[in-house]
N, C-alpha and C positions, 0 to 999 in steps of 0.2 A: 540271193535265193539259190538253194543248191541245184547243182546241175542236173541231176536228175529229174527233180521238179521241171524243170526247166522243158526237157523230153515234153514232159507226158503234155504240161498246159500246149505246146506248143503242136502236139499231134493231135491235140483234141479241146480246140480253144471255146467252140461251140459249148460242151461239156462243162467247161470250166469259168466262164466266165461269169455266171451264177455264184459260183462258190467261190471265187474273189469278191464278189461283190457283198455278201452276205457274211464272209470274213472280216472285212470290213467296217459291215454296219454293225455285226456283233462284239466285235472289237476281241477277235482273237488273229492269231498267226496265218496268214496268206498261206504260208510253207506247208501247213497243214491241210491243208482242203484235201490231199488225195490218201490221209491216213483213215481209220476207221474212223466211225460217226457213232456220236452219242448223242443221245438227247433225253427228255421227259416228254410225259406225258400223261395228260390228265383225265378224268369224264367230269360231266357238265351235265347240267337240267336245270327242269326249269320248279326248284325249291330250295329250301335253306341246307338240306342235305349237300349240294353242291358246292356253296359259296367260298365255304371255305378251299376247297382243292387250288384253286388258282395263287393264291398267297403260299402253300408249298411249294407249287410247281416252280413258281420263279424262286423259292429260295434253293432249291435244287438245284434248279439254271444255274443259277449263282454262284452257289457252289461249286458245280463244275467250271464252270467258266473263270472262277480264280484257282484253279490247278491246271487249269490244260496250256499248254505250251512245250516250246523244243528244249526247255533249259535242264538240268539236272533237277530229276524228284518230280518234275509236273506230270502230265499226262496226254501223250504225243497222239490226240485223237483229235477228229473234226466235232465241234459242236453246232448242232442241229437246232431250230427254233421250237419251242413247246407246240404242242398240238392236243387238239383236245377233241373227245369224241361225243355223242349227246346220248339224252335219254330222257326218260318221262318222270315225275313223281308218282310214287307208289301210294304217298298217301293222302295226297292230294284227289287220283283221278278211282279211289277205289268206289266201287260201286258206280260208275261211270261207264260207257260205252270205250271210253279213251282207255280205259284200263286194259283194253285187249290188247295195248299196244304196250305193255310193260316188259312181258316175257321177252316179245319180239325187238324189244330195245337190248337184250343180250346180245340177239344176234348183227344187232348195228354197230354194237358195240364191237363185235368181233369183227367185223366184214371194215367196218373204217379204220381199225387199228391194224389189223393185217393188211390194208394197203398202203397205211405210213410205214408198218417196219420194214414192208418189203420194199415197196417201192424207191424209201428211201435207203433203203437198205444198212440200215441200224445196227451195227456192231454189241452196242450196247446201248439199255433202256434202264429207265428209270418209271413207275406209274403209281400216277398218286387215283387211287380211286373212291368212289362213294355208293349210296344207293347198295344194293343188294344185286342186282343184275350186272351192271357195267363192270362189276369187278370180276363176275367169272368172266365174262366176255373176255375182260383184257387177258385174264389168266390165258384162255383158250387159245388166243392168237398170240399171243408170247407163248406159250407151248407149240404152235405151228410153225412160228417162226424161228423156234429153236438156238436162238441165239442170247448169249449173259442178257440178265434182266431181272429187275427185284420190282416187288410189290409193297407199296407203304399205306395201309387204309388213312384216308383223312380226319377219323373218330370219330368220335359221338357227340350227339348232343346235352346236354345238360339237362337233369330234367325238371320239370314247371313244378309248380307250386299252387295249392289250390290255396287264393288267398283268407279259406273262411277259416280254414281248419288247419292249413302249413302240409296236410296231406301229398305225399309226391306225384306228381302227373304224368304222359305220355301222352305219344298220339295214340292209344289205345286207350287211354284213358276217354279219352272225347269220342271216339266210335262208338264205346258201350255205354257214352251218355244220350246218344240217340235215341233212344227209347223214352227219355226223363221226361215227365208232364210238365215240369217249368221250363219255358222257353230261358227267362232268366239265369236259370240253372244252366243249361246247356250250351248258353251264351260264353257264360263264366267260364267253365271250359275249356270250352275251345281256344279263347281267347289269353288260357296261360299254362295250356299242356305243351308246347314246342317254343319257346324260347329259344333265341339266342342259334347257334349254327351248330349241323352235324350232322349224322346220317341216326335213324330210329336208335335209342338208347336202353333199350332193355333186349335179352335176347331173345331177339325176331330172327328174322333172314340177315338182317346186313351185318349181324355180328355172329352169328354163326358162321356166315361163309370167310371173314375174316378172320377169325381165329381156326379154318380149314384150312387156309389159304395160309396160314403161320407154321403150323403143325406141318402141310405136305412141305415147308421146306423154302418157301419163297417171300416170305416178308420175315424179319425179326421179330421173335416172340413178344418183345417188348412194347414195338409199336402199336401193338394191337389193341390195347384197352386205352390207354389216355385220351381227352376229349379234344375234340377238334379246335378248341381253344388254347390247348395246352402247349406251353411255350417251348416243350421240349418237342415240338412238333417244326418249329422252326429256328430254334436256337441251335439245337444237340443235332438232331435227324438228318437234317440234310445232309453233311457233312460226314457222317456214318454212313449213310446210304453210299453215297460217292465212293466213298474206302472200300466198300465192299463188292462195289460193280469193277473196278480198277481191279481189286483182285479174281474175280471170276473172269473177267476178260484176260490177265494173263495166265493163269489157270486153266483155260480155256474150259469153264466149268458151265455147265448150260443147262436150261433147264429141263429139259427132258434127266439127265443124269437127275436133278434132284426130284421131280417127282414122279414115282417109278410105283410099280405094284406096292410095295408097302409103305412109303409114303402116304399114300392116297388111303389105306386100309385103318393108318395112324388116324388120318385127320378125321374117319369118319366117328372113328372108336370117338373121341374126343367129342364129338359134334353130338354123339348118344348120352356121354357125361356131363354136359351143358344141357341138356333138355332141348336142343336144338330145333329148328325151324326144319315142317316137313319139306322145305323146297332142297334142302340140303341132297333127296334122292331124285331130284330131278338135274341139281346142277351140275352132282359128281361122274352120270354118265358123261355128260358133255364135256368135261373136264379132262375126265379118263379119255375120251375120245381122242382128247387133243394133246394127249398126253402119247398116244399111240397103240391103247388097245378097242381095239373095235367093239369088243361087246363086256359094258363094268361086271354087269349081272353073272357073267361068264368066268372074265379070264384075270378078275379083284376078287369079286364076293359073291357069294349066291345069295339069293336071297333066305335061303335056312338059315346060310351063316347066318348073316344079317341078323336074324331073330332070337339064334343063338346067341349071340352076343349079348343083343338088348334087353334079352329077357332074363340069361344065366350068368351072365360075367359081368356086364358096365351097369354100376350104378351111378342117378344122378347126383354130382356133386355140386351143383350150385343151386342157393335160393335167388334165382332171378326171374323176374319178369319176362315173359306175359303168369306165369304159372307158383314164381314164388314172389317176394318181397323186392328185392332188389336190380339195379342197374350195373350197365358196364361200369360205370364209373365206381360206385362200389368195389366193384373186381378189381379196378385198379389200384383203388386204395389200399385193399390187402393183400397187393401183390400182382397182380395181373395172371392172366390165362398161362405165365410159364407154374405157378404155383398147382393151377390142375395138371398141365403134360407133366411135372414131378411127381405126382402123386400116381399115375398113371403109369409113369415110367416105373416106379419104385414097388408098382404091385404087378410088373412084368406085363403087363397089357398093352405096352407097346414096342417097336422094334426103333431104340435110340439110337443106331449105327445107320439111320438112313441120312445123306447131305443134307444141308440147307443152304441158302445162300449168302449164310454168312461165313462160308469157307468152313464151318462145323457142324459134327455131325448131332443130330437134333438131341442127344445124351450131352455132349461136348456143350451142345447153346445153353443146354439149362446147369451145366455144371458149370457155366462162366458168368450167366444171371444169376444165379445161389438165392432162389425167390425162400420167403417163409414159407413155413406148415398154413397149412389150412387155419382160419381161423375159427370156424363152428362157428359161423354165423352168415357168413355169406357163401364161403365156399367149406365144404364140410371134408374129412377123409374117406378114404375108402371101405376101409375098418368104421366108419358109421354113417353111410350118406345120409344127402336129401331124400333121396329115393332109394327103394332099395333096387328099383328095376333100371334098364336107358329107357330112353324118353322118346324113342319111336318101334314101329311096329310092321311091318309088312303084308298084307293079306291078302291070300289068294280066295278061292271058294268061286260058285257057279257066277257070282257075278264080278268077280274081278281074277279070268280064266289065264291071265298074264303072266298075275300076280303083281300087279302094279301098284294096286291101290295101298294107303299109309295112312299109320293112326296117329296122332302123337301124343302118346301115353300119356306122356308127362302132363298132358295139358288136361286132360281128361277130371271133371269136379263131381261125374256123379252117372252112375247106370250099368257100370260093368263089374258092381261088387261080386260078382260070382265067377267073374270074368265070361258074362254072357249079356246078351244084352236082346232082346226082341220088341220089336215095333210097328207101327203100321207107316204105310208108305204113304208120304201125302207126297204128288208130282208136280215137279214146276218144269216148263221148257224154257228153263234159262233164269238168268241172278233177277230180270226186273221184275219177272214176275211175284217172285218170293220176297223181295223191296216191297212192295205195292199191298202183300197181305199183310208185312209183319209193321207200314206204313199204319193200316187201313184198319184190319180186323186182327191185332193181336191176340185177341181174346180166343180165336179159335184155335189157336196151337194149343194142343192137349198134352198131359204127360205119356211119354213113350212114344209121340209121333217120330218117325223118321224121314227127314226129309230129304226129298231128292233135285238136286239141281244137274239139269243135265243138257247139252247141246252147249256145253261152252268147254269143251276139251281142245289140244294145240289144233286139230282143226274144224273143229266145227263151230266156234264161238266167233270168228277163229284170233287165235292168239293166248288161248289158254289162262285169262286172267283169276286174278287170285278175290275171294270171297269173304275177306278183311271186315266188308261192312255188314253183311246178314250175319256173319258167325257170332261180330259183337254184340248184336242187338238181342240175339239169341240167346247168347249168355246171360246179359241182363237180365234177359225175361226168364230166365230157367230160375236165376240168383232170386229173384221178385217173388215168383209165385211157390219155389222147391218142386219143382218139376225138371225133370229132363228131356231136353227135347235135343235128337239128336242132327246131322245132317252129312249127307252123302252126295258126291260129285265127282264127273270126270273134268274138272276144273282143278284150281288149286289153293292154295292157304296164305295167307299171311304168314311170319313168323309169330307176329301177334295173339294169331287166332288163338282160343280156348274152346274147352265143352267137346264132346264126343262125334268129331267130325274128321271125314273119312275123304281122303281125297285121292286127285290121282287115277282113279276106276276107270277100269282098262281092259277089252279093248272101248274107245269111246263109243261115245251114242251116235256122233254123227259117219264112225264106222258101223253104225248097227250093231256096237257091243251088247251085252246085256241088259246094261242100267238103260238102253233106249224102251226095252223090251216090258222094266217093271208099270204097273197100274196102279194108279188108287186104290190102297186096303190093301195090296198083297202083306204079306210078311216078311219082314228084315230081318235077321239074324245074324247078329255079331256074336262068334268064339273067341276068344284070347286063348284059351285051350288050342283049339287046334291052327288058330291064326286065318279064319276065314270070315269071309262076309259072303250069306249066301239068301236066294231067294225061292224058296218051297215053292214057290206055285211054277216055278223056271224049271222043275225037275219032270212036270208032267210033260212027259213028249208032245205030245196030239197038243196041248197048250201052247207052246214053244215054239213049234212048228207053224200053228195059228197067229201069235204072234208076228215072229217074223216075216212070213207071205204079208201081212197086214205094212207092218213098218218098210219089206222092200218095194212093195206098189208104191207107197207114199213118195217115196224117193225116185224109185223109174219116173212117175209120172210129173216131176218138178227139174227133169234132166239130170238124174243121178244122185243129187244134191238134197236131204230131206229138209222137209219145208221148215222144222224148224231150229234148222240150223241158222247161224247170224249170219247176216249181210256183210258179204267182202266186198266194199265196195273205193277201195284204195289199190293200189297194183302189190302194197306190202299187206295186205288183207291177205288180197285174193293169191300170193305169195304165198302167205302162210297155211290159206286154204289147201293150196296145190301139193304144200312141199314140206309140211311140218312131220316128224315120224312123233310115233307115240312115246309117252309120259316113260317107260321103261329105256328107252334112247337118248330124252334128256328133253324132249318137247321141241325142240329145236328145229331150223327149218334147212333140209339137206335132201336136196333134188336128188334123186336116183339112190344106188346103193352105193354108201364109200368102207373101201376098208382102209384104216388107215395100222400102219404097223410099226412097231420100235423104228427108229433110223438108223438104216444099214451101215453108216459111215462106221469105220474102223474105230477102235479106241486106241487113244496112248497108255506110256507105260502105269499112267494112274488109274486107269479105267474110265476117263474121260471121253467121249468120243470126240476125235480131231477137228477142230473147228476150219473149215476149209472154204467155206461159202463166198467170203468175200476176199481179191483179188484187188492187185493195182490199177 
């Protein structure tokens, strides 16, 4: 053993004797325990989105663990045991009271993974993710943590087959059979929309954020569409991953350098060209937070950008599911998500000199993938999209006075041909109630109702859950009778969701935002012209003022808290109760005020900043 080692085990055997032992059982280099540490790490739940992560993670392990050694060419670092962090199913617990606990499984996701990389103090990571939340999480805390680390999604699933007709399935496909009068039918379903393993297969949330999460620079373009079955998932990947953490660790290349203001401005452009999932403006505050600017809305994008873009420059380029034809897997087939960032790049709409972590700059990755042309059929050019618009929207107006609340265009089948939309306001305090009429009395949803769900915002629900199961049923019904029937919430969406629904609305109800304030019959009015949602009866002062004296008593008088808001009755309820900031922040739960800011550390001569954290 060299003598140096020799020191330190022997000033700090307490310390060490741990990491002989665990050298050991993992069957690498004793010599090594006091070099830097690497490891994997995965998330986990409790559904078939999950399953597959663990058969990466250990081929990862693996991987590393046959190059790390003292000898010439290996790689002189401590290997760490896999660790995995948890979370809920989304599409399991939707329309469920458990579903509050879905947003708040990001932030589990963040808090247990920042205390493996810190604690263990990880030189370098590896994270295999799934589900739609766990993986900003990881992002988040691998951005806090600031040190080499790459992001691999664990894919999609495949998708089912309806066996009457060979029709392709999802789990959206079985949400918007809920409404269906044959139980047989809706059996049928259920029973062969999610086959086999993988996280939601059409672009929802878990693949919009993975191919954000590609673009800002920290997973391989490439990984991102193949199905979580896909052998190059565990034949090819691993082993590329590995090469490319070894080089950012002596690079000292990290992630904060790769994702920076435009970076993050890339991925979102991207994420308006995919018809992307409205949770995409909830995740990227928090993303950007952790990235090191404190306000996204501020010191990334405003929100005009924002609209400018979606409305004037990014059109949609894919027919994918929930709103066209087609799956990720599709995308893969004709090329994968590097085939749109070319297209994108090639019509200047994005800035291709920003890192990624594959040591290239995101012009350089796609110039070394050399993906096809579009092929006009699943993913179309720019010069002639799917859409001629991007596929989300921003709006302010008297009742979303933030400007928080978000449309997603793309999804939209029917109501705003003029780009105006007016309705009447039918009220629910909260998701089961609006379950229980569209259960019960379908028949009374009229065309042009607008419906409002409200006292389920990050805290007043509390946990913010997404509205997956009313929205589909809704569609259904709108699809059945040719009616539009829209709906409004300071809650949030599925990537799934369809049909003219509005989320996000802010400030919440159970702040006493506006939307607490509408009644039965008032008037809703959506512009796409001037990008607002607003409520004419909210404009009469002496009403407004009536109002609220009405809704703040209700509140004084249940100790602060209005009455119908949801029962916190967990310590992470009444956590999220206490400490969630609003849907413009990222919904997330962040006691007090943080500001968090670029890292002061120096850069070297690459522009690198110095990686100095860890010590002998």
């Amino acid at each position: 053993m060299p003598k140096s080692n020799v020191v330190l085990i022997d000033r700090h055997p307490g310390r060490s004797a741990q990491s002989h032992g665990m050298a050991e059982v993992m069957g690498t280099d004793p010599s090594l325990i006091h070099e830097p540490s690497v490891g994997v790490v995965g998330t986990k739940g409790d559904s078939q989105c999950y399953i597959g992560v663990e058969p990466k993670v250990r081929a990862i392990h693996d991987s590393l663990l046959g190059r790390i050694g003292g000898g010439e060419g290996q790689l002189k670092y401590r290997l760490v045991q896999p660790e995995y962090t948890i979370a809920t199913s989304d599409g399991i617990r939707n329309g469920t009271a458990e579903m509050r606990y879905s947003l708040i499984g990001r932030e589990i996701t963040n808090d247990s993974l920042c205390e493996h990389l810190e604690a263990t103090g990880l030189a370098g990571a590896i994270a295999v993710v799934a589900c739609d939340k766990p993986p900003v999480g990881a992002l988040a805390a691998i951005l806090e943590h600031n040190e080499p680390a790459i992001i691999m999604s664990d894919g999609t699933i495949r998708p089912g087959k309806d066996p009457r007709t060979g029709e392709p399935l999802d789990i959206v496909s079985a949400y918007q059979a809920a409404g269906h009068p044959d139980p047989e039918h809706r059996h049928l379903i259920s029973c062969h929309a999610c086959p086999g393993i993988g996280s939601c297969g059409g672009m929802f949330t878990y693949n919009t954020m993975q191919t954000f999460i590609g673009v800002a620079g920290m997973q391989p373009l490439h990984m991102v569409a193949p199905a979580s079955d896909d052998p190059r998932r565990l034949d090819e990947f691993p082993a590329e991953l590995v090469g490319h953490l070894a080089n950012m660790m002596e690079a000292g290349l990290r992630p904060r350098d790769i994702v920076r203001r435009d970076s993050i401005r890339n991925a979102v452009i991207v994420a308006m060209a995919v018809g992307g999932s409205t949770n995409v403006v909830l995740h990227t505050p928090e993303i950007a937070r952790a990235a090191g600017y404190e306000d996204f809305w501020r010191d990334v994008m405003t929100p005009d950008e924002f609209n400018t873009l979606s409305r004037d420059v990014v059109p949609v380029l894919t027919n994918a599911r929930p709103y066209g034809a087609y799956s990720m897997l599709d995308i893969d087939r004709v090329g994968g998500v590097q085939v749109i960032v070319r297209e994108l790049l090639d019509a200047g709409l994005l800035n291709g000199d920003m890192m990624t972590c594959t040591g290239r700059t995101l012009a350089e990755q796609i110039a070394d993938l050399d993906p096809p042309r579009p092929d006009g059929e699943v993913i179309f050019p720019v010069s002639g999209p799917f859409k001629p618009t991007g596929g989300l929207r921003m709006l302010g107006g008297n009742l979303s006075p933030d400007y928080s609340a978000i449309l997603k265009l793309a999804g939209v089948e029917g109501g705003l041909e003029d780009n105006l939309f007016r309705g009447r306001a039918r009220v629910f305090e909260g998701e089961a109630g609006l379950l229980t009429a569209l259960d019960e009395t379908p028949e009374e949803f009229e065309d042009h109702d607008m419906v409002i769900v409200r006292y389920e915002g990050p805290s007043g629900a509390p946990g913010m859950p997404e509205m997956l199961d009313p929205t589909s049923r809704i569609t259904a019904l709108c699809r059945e009778r040719g009616i539009v029937v829209a709906l409004m919430t300071d809650a949030r969406f599925s990537g799934g969701s369809v049909g003219l629904v509005i989320g996000h609305v802010g400030p919440e109800a159970a702040a006493g935002g506006p939307i607490a304030l509408i009644e039965d019959g008032d008037e809703i009015v959506v512009d796409l012209d001037a990008n607002e949602i607003n409520c004419p009866a909210l404009d009469d002062a002496s009403a407004l003022k009536a109002r609220k004296a009405a809704w703040d008593e209700a509140a004084a008088e249940n100790g602060g808290v209005h009455p119908n808001c949801g029962i916190a009755d967990t310590r992470l309820l009444h956590r999220a109760r206490r400490s969630a900031v609003p849907a413009t922040r990222g919904g997330g739960l962040h006691p007090g005020r943080e500001i968090w800011v670029r890292d002061p550390r120096p850069a070297d001569a690459s522009g690198f900043a110095v990686r100095n954290r860890h010590r002998p």
